[in-house]
C-alpha positions in Angstrom: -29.5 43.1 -14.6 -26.1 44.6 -14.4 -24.6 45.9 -18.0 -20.9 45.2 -18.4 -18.2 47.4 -20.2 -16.8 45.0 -23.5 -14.3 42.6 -22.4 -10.7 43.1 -23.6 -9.7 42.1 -26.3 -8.7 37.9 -26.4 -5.2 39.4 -27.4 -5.1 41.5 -24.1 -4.4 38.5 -22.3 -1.2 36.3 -22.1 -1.0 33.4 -24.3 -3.1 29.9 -23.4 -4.8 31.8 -20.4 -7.9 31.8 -19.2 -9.1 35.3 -20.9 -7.9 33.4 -24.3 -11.0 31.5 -23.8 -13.1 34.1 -21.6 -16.9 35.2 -22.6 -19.0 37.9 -22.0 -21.3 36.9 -18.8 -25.2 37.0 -19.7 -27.4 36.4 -16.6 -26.1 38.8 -14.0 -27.9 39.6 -11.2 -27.6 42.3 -7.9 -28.3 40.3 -5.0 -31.5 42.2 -4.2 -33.8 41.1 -7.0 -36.3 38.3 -6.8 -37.2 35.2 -8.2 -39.8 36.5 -10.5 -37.3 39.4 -11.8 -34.3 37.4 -12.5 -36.9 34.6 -13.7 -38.3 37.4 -16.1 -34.6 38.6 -17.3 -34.0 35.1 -18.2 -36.7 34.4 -20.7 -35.5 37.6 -22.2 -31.8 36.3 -22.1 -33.4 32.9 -23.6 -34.6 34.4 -26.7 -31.4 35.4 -27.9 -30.3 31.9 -28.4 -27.8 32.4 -25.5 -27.0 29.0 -23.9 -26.4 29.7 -19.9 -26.4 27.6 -17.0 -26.1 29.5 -14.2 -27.0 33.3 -12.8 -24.3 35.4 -11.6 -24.7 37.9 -8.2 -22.7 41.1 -7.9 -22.9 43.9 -5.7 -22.7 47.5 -6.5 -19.1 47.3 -7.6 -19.5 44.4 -10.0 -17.9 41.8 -7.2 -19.2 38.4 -7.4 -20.9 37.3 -3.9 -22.8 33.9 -5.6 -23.9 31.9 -7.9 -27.9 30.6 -8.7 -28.7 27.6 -10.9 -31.6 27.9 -13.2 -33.5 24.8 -11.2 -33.0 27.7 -8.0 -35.2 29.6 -9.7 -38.0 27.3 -10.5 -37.5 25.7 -6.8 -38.1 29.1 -4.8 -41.4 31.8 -4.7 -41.3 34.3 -7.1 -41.5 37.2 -4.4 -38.0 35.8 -2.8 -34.5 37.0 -3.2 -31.7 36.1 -4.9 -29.5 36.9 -1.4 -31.5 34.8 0.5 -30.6 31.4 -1.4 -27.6 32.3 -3.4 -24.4 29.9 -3.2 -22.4 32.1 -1.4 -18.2 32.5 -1.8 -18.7 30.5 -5.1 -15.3 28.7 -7.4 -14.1 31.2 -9.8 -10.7 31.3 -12.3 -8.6 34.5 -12.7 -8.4 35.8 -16.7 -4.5 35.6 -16.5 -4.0 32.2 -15.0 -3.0 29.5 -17.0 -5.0 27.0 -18.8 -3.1 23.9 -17.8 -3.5 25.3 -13.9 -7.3 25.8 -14.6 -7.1 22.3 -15.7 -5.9 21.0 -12.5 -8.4 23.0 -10.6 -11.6 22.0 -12.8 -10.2 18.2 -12.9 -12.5 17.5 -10.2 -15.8 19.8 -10.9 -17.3 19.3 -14.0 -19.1 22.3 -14.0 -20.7 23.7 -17.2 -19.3 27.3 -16.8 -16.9 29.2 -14.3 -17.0 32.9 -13.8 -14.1 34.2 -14.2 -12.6 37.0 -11.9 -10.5 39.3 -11.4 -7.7 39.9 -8.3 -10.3 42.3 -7.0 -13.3 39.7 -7.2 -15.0 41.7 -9.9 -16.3 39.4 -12.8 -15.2 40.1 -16.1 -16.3 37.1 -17.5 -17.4 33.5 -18.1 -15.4 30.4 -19.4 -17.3 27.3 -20.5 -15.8 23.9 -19.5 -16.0 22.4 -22.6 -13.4 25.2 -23.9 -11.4 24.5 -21.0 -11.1 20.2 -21.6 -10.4 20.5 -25.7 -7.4 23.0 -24.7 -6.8 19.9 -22.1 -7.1 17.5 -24.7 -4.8 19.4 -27.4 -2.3 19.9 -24.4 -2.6 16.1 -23.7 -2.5 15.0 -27.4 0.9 17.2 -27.8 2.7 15.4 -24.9 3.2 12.1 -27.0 4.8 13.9 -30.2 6.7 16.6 -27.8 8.3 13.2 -26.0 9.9 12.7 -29.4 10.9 15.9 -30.6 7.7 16.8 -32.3 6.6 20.2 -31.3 3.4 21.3 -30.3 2.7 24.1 -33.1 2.8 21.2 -35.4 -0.2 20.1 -37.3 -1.2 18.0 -40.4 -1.3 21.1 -42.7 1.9 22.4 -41.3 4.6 22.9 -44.5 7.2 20.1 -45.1 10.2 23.1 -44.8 8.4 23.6 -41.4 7.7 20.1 -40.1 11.6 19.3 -40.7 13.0 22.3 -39.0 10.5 21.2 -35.8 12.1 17.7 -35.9 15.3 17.3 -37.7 17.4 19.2 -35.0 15.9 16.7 -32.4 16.9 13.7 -34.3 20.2 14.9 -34.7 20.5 14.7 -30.7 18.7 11.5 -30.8 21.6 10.1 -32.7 24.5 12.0 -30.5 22.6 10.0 -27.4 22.7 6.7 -29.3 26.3 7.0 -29.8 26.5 6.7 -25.9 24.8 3.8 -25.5 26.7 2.6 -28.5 29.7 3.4 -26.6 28.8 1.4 -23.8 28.8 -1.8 -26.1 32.1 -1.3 -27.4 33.3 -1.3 -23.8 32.4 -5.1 -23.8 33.7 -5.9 -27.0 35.8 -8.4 -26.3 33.4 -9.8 -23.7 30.9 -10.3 -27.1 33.5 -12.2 -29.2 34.3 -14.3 -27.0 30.4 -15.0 -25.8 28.1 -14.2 -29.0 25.3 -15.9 -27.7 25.3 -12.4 -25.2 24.9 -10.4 -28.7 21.0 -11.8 -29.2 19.3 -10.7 -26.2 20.3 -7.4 -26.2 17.3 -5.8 -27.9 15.5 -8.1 -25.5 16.7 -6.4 -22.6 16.9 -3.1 -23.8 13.5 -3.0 -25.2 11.9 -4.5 -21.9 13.6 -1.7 -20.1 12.5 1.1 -22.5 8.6 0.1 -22.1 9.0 0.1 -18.5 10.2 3.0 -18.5 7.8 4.6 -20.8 5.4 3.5 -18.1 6.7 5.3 -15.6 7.1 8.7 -17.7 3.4 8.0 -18.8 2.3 8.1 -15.4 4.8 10.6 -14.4 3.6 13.2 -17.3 -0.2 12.5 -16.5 0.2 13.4 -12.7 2.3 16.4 -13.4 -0.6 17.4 -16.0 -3.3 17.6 -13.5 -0.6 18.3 -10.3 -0.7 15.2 -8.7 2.8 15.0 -8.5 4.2 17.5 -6.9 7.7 18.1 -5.4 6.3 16.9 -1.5 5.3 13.7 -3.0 8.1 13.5 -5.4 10.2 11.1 -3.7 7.6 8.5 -2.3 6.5 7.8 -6.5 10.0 7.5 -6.8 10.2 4.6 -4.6 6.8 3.5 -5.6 8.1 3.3 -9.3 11.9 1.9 -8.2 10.0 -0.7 -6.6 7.5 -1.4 -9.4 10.4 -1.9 -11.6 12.3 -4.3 -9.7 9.6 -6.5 -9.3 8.1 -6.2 -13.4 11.9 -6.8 -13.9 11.9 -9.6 -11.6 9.3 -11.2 -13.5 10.0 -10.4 -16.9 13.8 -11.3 -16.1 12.5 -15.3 -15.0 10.8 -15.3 -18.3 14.0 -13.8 -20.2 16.1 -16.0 -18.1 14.5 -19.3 -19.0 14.4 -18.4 -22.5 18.1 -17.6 -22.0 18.5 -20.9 -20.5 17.0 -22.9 -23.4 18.4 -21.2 -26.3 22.2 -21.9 -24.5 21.3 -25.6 -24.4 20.2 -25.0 -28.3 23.4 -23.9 -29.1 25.5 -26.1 -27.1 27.6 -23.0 -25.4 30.6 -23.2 -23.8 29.4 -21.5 -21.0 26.9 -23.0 -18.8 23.3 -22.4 -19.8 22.2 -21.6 -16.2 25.0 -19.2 -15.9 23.5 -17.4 -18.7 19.8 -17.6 -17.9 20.3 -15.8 -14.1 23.2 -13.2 -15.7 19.6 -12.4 -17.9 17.6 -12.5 -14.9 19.6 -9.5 -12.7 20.3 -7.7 -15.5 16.3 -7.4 -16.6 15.3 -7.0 -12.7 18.1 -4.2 -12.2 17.7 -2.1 -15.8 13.7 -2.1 -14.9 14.6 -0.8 -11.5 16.4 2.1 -13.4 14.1 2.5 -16.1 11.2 3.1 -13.4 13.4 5.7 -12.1 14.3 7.5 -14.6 10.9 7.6 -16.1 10.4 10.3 -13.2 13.5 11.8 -13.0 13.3 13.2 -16.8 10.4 15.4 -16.3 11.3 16.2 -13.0 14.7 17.3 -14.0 13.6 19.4 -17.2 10.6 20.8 -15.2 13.6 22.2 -12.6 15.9 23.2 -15.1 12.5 25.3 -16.4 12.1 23.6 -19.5 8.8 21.9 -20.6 8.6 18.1 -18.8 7.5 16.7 -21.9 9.7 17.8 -24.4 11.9 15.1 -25.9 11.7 13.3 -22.6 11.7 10.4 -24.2 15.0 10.5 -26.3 16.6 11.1 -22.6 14.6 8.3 -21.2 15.9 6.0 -24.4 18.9 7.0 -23.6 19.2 6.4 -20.4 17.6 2.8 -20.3 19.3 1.5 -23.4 23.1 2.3 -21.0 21.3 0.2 -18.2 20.3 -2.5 -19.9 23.4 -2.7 -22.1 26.0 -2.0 -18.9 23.9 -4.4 -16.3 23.5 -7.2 -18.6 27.6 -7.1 -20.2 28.7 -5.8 -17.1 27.7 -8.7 -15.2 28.7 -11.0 -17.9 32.2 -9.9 -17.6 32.6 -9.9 -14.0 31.0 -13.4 -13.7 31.9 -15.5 -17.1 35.7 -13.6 -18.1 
């Protein structure tokens, strides 16, 4: 059994990277002992209350050249060597990659433990892949309160001084991006006077947009998490999602319409209720289309500009689907009924 120098210190290595969360390997092997050695090694090992899955082979220079499981060593005679049944050229992580990249490499494995290796192929340690998935699932549980301005360093016990300078500067922009949309209304003004009825289903249609397009984000944030969507592929999604949102707009626009239709004949409108109903119906079907798109082109635009995808995404999202839904729907309006 090889004997290791002490691994650096967990402050050695850069922050949320694999040596963060690196051990010390236990069951290391060179590749010429046998069954009944390593076998021997590992009921020492066992009595230390070390839990270990797998044994580790490295040459004379500490390089990793394979991996054996435990059930090898039950499987083969005691007199053979580790060389001779070794998985050879086995997966391994580097101590200064990133988490989130380890993430997207492991995504797929599900292996109890990776060795961990340095540019040279020398192991230095061992990760377990239960550390690895909770850093996932605090990355993934900080993507919903980073969307809105929350930062990740925020907790429950974090001070209320502290909590307030993470969110109150984000708010602040939140409301400079309402004033857009805003803005966008008071270009129709005179087009709401003169046809209030408009006035009622704006949250309807800017609220149908903003789901749809939190969708899209959803999806958009999850595949850049485990790099599924990368910038090769970027374009197809985007017409996979363009599409996706004209037809849920489609759909949820003949429902919108109809109720359109039937509250106009409720309150006797000057304007024809049919009119009404199908201005409803494009402007759903072409503020979804938007909505879908934009719910990719957020992240995909911060993650350019080199800024975290997540992060606020979806005050920019808001944003940008509340001025669709508002300009589509009195947009139309105006062209069509003024």
């Amino acid at each position: 059994m090889h004997t290791f120098a002490p691994l650096p210190a967990a402050a050695g290595y850069p922050d949320e990277s694999v040596g963060r969360l690196m051990e010390e390997p236990v069951a290391v092997f060179p590749p010429h002992f046998t069954v009944g050695e390593a076998t021997t090694v590992v009921r020492e090992l066992a009595q230390n209350t070390r839990v270990f899955t797998y044994g580790y082979i490295v040459d004379a220079r500490r390089v990793l050249t394979g991996v054996v499981t435990m059930r090898d060593l039950l499987l083969h005679a005691p007199e053979e060597k580790l060389q001779a049944f070794m998985l050879r050229e086995p997966f391994s992580l580097r101590p200064d990659q990133p988490v989130m990249e380890a993430m997207r490499q492991t995504v797929n494995k599900h292996y109890p433990s990776y060795p961990v290796c340095d540019e040279q192929g020398v192991l230095v340690g061992i990760v377990r892949g239960s550390k690895i998935f909770e850093q996932q699932a605090v990355a993934i549980s900080a993507q919903a309160g980073a969307m809105v301005g929350v930062e990740k360093e925020e907790r429950i016990a974090t001070s209320f001084r502290r909590s307030l300078f993470f969110r109150h500067p984000w708010l602040q922009f939140n409301l400079l991006t309402a004033f857009v949309a805003a803005a966008v209304v008071g270009v129709f003004e005179s087009t709401i006077e003169k046809i209030v009825v408009l006035a009622v289903f704006l949250p309807v249609l800017a609220g149908q947009s903003g789901n749809t397009g939190c969708q899209a984000l959803a999806v958009a944030l999850r595949g850049m998490t485990l790099g599924e969507l990368q910038s090769f592929n970027a374009r197809r999604h985007l017409f996979k999602e363009a599409a996706l949102g004209v037809v849920n707009g489609a759909l949820v626009g003949l429902t919108a319409g109809l109720g359109m239709f039937f509250y106009a004949l409720w309150q006797h409108t000057a304007e024809a209720p049919w009119q009404l109903g199908a201005i409803v119906f494009l402007a759903m079907t072409g503020a979804c289309a938007l909505s879908g798109l934009s719910g990719v082109l957020v992240p995909l635009t911060l993650k350019r500009f080199g800024a975290d995808p997540a992060t606020a995404s979806s005050i920019f999202l808001t944003t940008a689907t509340d001025v669709a839904s508002m300009g589509f729907f009195l947009g139309i309006a105006t062209l069509w009924l003024m």
